[in-house]
LOLUMKOL-761381 format. One line per 10 residues: number of its first residue (from 1); their letters; for each residue x negated, y negated, z negated of C-alpha. Coordinates in steps of 0.5 Angstrom, whole numbers, plus 500, padded with zeros to 3 digits. Layout:
# LOLUMKOL-761381
NUM) a) X/Y/Z  ...
***
This chain:
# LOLUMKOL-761381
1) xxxxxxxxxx) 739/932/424  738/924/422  744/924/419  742/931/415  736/926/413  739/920/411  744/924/407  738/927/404  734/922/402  740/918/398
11) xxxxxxxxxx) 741/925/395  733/925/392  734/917/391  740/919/386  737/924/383  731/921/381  734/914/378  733/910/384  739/907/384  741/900/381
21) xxxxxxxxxx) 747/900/376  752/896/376  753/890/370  760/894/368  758/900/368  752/898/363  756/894/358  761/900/358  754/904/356  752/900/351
31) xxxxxxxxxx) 758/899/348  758/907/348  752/906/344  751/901/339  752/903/332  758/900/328  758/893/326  752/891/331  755/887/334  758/880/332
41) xxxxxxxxxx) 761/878/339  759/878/347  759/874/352  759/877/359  760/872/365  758/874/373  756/869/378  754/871/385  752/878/384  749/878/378
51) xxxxxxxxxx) 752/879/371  750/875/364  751/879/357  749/876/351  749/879/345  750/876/338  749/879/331  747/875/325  745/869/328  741/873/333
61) xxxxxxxxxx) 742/874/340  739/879/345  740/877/353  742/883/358  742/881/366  743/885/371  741/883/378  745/888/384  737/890/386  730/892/383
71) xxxxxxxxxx) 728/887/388  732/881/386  730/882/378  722/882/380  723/876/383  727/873/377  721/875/373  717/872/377  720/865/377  720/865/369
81) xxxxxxxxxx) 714/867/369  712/860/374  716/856/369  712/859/363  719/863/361  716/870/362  719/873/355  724/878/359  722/886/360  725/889/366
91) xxxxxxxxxx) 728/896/368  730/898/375  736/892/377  735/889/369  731/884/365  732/884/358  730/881/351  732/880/344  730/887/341  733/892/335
101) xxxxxxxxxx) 739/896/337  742/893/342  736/892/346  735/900/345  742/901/347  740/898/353  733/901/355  737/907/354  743/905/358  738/903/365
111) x) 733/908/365
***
């Protein structure tokens, strides 16, 4: 029975998005939904569990960090916001900024 009951929990949680994504499988899915040419270069980097993705085109740049929990974005959030540096949006495991497309690929991606 308590098997039957954590098997249907995971199930639910899936089913309704609960889960965090992982830094590769977002960056396959952005890359999967930028138009052409909106991106000059990208550098990807993961140390410790969480993964940086900068984003450049034309001068501007869009920041993608993905934390391995929910939980570990807040507590990043609020650090900046400590600092003085709160300028990220977050969704789910992800803090975001930089805007235009490939900000919209991302929201799309996590959400």
């Amino acid at each position: 029975m308590r098997t039957a009951v954590i098997a249907l929990l995971v199930a639910l949680t899936a089913a309704c998005g609960g889960g965090s994504k992982s830094g590769a499988s977002i960056r396959t899915c952005i890359d999967h939904h930028l138009p052409a040419g909106a991106v000059d270069r990208v550098f990807a980097s993961t140390e410790e569990g969480v993964t940086s993705l900068n984003y450049f085109h034309n001068g501007s740049e869009t920041d993608v960090t993905i934390f391995k929990s929910a939980a570990d974005a807040v507590d990043a959030e609020e650090a900046e916001a400590r600092l003085g540096d709160a300028h990220d949006r977050r969704i789910k495991n992800v803090l975001y900024s930089g805007g235009g497309a490939i900000e919209a690929a991302v929201v799309q991606c996590v959400k």
